[in-house]
SELO-524980 format. One record per residue (C-alpha): residue number from 0; residue in one letter; x, z, y. Coordinates in Angstrom, 2 decimals. Layout:
N
<pt><pos>NUM</pos><code>A</code><x>X</x><z>Z</z><y>Y</y></pt>
...
END
This chain:
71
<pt><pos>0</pos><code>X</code><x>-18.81</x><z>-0.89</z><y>-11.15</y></pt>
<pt><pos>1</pos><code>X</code><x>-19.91</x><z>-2.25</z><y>-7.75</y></pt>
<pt><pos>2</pos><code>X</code><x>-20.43</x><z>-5.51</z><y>-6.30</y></pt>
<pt><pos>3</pos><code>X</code><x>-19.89</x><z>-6.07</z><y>-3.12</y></pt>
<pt><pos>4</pos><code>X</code><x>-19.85</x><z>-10.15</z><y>-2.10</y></pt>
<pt><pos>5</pos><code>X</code><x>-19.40</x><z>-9.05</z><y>1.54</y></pt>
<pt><pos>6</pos><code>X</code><x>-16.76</x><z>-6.28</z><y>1.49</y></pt>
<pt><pos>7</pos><code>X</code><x>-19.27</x><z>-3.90</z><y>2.96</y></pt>
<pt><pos>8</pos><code>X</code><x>-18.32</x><z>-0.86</z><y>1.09</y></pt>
<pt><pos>9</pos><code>X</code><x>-14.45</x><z>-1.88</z><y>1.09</y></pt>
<pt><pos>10</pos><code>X</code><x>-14.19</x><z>-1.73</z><y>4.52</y></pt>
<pt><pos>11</pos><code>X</code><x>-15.98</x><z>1.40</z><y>5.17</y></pt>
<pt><pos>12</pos><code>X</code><x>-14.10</x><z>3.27</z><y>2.81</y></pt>
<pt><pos>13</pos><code>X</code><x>-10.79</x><z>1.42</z><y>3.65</y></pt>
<pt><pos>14</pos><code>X</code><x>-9.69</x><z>-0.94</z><y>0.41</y></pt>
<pt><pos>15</pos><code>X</code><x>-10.46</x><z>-4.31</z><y>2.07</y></pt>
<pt><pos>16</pos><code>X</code><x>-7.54</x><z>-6.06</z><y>3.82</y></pt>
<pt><pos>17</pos><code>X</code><x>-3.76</x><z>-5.94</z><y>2.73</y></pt>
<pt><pos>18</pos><code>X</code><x>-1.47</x><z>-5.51</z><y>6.13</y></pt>
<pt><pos>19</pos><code>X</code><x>1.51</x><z>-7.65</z><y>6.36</y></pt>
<pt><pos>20</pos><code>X</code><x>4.04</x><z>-6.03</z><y>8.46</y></pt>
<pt><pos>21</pos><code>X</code><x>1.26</x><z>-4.08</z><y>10.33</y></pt>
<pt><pos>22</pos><code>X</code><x>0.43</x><z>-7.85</z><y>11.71</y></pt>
<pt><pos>23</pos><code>X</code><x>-2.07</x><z>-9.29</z><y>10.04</y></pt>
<pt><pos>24</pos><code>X</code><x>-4.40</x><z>-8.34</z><y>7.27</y></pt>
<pt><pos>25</pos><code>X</code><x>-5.00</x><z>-10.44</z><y>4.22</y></pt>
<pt><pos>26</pos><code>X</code><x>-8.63</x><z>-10.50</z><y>3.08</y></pt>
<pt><pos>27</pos><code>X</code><x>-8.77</x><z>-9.08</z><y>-0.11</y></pt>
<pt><pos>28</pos><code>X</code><x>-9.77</x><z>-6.33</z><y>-1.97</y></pt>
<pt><pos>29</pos><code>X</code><x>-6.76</x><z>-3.52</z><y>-2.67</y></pt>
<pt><pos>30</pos><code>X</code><x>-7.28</x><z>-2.15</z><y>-6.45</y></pt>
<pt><pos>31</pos><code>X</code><x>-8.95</x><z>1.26</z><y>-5.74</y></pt>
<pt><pos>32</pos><code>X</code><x>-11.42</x><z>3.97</z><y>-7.74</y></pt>
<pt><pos>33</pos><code>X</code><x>-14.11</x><z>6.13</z><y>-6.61</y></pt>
<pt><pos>34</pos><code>X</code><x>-15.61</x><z>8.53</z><y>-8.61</y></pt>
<pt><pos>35</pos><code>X</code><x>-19.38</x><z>9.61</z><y>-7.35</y></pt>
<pt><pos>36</pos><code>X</code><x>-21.28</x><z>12.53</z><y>-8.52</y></pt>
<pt><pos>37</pos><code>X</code><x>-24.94</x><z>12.50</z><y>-9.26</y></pt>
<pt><pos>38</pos><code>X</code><x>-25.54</x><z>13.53</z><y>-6.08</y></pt>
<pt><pos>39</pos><code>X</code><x>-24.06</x><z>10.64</z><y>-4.67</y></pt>
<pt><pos>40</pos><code>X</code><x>-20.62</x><z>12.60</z><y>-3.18</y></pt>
<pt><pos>41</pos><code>X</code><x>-17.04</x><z>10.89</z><y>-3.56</y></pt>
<pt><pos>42</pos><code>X</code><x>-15.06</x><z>13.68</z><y>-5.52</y></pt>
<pt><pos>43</pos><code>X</code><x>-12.65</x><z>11.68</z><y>-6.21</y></pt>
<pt><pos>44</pos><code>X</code><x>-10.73</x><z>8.30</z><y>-5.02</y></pt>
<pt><pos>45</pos><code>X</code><x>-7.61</x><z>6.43</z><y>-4.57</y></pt>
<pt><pos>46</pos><code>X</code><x>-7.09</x><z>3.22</z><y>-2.72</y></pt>
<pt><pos>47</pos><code>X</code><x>-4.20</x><z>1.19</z><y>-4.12</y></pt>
<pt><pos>48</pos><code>X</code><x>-3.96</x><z>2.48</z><y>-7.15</y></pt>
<pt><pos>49</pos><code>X</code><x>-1.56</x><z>0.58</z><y>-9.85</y></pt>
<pt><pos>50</pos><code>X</code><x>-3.93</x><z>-1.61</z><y>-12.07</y></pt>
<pt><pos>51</pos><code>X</code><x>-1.57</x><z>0.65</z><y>-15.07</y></pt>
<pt><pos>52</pos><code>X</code><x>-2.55</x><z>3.63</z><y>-13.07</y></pt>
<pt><pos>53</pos><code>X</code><x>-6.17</x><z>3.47</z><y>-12.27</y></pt>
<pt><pos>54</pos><code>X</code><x>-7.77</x><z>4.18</z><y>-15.45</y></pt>
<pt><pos>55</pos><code>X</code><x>-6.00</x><z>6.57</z><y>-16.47</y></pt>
<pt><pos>56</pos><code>X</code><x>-5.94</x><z>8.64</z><y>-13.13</y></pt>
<pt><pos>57</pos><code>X</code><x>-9.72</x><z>8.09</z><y>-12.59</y></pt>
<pt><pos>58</pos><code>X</code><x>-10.77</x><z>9.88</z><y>-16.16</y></pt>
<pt><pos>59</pos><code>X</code><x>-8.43</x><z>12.54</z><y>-15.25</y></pt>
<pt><pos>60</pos><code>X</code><x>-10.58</x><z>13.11</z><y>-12.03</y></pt>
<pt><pos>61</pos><code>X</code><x>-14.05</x><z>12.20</z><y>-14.23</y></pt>
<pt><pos>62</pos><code>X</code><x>-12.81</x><z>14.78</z><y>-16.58</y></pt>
<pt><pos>63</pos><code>X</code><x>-11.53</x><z>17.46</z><y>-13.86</y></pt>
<pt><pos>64</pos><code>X</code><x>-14.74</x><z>17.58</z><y>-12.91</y></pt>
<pt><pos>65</pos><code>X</code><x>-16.57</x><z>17.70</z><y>-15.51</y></pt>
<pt><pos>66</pos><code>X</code><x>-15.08</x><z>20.78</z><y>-16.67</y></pt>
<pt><pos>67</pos><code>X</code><x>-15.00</x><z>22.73</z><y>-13.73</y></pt>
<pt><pos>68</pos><code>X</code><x>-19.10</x><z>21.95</z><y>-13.87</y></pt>
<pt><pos>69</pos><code>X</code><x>-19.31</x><z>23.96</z><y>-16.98</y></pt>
<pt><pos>70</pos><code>X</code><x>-17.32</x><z>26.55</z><y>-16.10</y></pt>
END
């Protein structure tokens, strides 16, 4: 979980603004996941993701990788 009051992170990685009709953007925050290894690397994201989707698609990824790091 990250907070972010001044959409720092969501615009660099692309989840802040909805586009109307390529027009104008709406300031807000799309629904999105990233999943961050200890290192610190994004293995894994999805900017907006279904709020029925995003759990269940971000374990998949959590879990995906951490069973290719035991193999």
């Amino acid at each position: 979980m990250l907070s972010d009051p001044n959409h720092t992170f969501l615009e660099a990685w692309g989840a802040w603004g909805i586009s109307v009709l390529s027009l104008i953007k709406i300031p807000m925050a799309m629904r999105s996941y990233w999943v961050i290894d200890e290192q610190g690397k994004v293995i894994a994201s999805q900017v907006g993701v279904s709020p029925s989707d995003s759990v269940e698609k971000a374990l998949k990824d959590v879990g995906a990788t951490a069973a290719s790091a035991k193999a």
